[in-house]
C-alpha positions in Angstrom: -1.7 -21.8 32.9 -2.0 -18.3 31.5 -5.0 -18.1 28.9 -3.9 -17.9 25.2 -5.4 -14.5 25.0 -3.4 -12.5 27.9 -0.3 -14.4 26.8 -1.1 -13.0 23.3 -1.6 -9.3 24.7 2.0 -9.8 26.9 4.1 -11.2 23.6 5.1 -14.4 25.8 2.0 -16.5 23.7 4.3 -19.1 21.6 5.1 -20.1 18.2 3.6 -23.2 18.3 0.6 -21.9 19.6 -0.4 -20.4 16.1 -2.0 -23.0 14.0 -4.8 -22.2 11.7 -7.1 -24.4 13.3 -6.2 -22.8 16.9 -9.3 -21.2 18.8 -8.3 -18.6 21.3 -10.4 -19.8 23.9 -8.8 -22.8 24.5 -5.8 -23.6 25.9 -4.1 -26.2 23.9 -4.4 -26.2 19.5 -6.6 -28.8 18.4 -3.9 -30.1 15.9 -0.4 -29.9 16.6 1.5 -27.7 14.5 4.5 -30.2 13.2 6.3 -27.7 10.7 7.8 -24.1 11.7 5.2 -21.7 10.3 5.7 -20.1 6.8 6.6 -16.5 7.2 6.3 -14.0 4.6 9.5 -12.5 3.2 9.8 -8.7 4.1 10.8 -6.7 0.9 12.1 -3.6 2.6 15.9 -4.1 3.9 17.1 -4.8 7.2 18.6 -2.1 9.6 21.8 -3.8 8.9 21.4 -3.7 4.7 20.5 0.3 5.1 23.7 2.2 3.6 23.6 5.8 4.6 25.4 7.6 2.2 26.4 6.6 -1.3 25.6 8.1 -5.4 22.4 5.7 -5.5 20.8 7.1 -2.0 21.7 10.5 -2.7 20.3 10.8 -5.8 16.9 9.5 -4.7 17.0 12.6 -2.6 18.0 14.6 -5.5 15.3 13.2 -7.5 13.0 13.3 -5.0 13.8 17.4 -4.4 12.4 17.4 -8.3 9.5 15.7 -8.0 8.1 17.2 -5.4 9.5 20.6 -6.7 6.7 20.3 -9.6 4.6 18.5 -8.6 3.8 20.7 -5.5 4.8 24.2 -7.7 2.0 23.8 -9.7 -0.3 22.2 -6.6 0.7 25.7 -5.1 0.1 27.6 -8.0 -3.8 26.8 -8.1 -4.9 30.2 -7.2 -3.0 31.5 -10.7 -5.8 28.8 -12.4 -8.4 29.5 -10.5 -7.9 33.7 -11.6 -7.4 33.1 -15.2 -10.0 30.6 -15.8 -12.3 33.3 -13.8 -11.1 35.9 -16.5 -11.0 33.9 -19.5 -12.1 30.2 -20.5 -14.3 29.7 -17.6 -15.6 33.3 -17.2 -19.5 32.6 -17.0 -19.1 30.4 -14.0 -18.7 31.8 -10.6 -15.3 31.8 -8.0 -17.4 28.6 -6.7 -17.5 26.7 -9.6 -14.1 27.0 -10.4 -12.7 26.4 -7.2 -14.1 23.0 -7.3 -11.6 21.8 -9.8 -8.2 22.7 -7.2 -10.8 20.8 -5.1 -11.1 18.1 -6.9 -7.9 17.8 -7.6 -6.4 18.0 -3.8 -8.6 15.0 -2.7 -7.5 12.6 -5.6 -4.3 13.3 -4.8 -5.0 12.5 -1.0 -7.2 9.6 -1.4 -4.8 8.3 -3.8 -2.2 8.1 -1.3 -3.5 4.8 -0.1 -3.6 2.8 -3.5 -0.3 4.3 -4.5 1.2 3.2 -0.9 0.3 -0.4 -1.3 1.2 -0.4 -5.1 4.7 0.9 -4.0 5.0 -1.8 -1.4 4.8 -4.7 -4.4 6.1 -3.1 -7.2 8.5 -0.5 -5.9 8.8 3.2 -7.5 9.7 3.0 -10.4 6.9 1.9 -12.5 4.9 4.3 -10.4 7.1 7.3 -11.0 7.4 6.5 -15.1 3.2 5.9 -14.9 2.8 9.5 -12.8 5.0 11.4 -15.2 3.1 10.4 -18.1 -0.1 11.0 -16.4 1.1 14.1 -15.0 2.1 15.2 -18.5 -0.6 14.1 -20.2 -2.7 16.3 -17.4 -0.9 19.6 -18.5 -0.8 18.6 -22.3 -5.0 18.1 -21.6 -6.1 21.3 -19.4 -4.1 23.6 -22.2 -6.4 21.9 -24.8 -9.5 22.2 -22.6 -12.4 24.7 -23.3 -15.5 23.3 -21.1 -15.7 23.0 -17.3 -16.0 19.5 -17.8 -12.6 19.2 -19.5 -10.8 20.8 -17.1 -12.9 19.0 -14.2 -11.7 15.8 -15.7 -8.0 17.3 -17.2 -6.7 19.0 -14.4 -9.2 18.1 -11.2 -8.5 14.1 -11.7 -5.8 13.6 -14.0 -3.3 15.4 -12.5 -4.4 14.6 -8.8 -3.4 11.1 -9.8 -0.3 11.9 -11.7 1.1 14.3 -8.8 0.1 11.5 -6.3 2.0 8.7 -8.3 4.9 11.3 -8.6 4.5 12.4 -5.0 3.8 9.4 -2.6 6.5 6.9 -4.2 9.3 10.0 -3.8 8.1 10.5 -0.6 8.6 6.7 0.5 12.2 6.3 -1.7 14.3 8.2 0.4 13.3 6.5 3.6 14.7 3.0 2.0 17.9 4.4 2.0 18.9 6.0 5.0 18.8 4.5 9.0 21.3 7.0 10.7 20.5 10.4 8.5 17.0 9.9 7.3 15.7 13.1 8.7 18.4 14.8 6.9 17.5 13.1 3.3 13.9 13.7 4.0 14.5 17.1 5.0 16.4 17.8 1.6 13.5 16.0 -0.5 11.2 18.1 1.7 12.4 21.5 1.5 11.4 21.8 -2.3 7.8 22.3 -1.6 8.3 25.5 0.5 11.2 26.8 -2.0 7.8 26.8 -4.8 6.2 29.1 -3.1 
């Protein structure tokens, strides 16, 4: 008989064969398993549930166009920021200084992306996507208002890294959900709105 692990790395290792109280070093389980195993329900839809056209799926891609639209416009626009902070609120502090606030603000929104993937997963987008565009908001309403480096560290370096991640990452996943056959041509659309900002 084949051990338990090699039948394991070949996918021919059975379902009965997966007990909790299974050790992979031996060949039989300790306890039989009696009951089918408990599998956990999938959220996402099968193949055959995907519908490739429709108002609902095309207006994720129109929404995601939008999102990303500002969310990445004013991502791209840092260098704008970074010159009239240089010239007017922020004009003791070096190019350095200043620079570390687009900084800041790029890594939140790319170590967020992991949180915000998982919190899409259970709760779906649109929770996330009503939370990022009042954080996003309340980002821009903030750095207008803000007069220290520290404001704007905190205003426009954190806040709105996590609001443009919680508007980015769940637009990003959305239009996936609803295409099989053309999903590189929805994701191209929701895509190409990046590159028109700039």
């Amino acid at each position: 008989m084949m051990p338990v692990r090699i039948q394991l790395l070949l996918g021919v290792a059975h379902p009965h064969r997966f007990s909790r109280n299974y050790n992979l070093m031996d060949e039989e389980p300790k306890t039989p398993l009696t009951e089918a195993p408990a599998t956990l329900e999938s959220p996402a839809k099968r193949p055959s549930e995907v519908v490739d056209r429709g108002l609902r799926a095309w207006l994720t891609v129109f929404g995601a166009f939008f999102s990303m639209f500002a969310t990445f416009g004013q991502m791209n626009a840092i260098g704008s920021f970074q010159l009239w902070y240089a010239e007017h609120q922020l004009s003791h502090y070096s190019q350095s200084d200043i620079a570390w606030i687009g900084s800041l603000q790029l890594w939140v929104f790319f170590f967020s992306g992991g949180i915000i993937g998982r919190l899409f997963d259970a709760y779906g987008p649109k929770v996330l996507l009503a939370l990022g565009t009042v954080i996003y908001t309340f980002s821009l309403m903030m750095t207008s208002l803000a007069t220290k480096y520290s404001q704007f560290i905190l205003a426009q370096g954190v806040l709105f890294g996590i609001g443009v991640g919680l508007l980015f990452y769940p637009a990003l996943s959305s239009t996936q959900t609803h295409f099989m056959k053309y999903r590189a041509t929805a994701a191209g659309i929701a895509y190409s709105s990046p590159s028109s900002t700039s």
